[in-house]
C-alpha angles and dihedrals in degrees: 000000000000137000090263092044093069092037093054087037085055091046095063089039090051103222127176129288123203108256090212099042104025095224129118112281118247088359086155092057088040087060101045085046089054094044088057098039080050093050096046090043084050090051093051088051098051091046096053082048091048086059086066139067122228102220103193098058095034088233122114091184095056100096097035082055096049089045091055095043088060094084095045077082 
């Protein structure tokens, strides 16, 4: 999830902006709280993928891999 993600996400959500400065206010807590939202979504995800096998590739573990890999970005 970029910068402008969360910006854009804030937007609709209509969030605050900083009356002085314009920007959008705690941007930099907005962005350590979706990252963590993001990583947690990332883990539930793994572990459902983990419950089934991919057959093709004989490795249960394959998408589950690929999910968590998503945050090393």
């Amino acid at each position: 999830m970029t910068k402008e993600d969360i910006i854009e996400m804030a937007n609709e959500a209509k969030l605050p902006y900083d009356y002085v400065g314009g920007g959008l206010m705690w941007l930099d807590k907005l962005e350590q709280f979706a990252k963590l939202v993001a990583e947690k979504e990332r883990e539930a995800c793994a572990k459902m993928c983990e419950y089934y096998e991919d057959y093709a590739r004989g490795d249960e573990n394959y998408h589950a891999t690929l999910i968590r890999a998503r945050g090393q970005k």
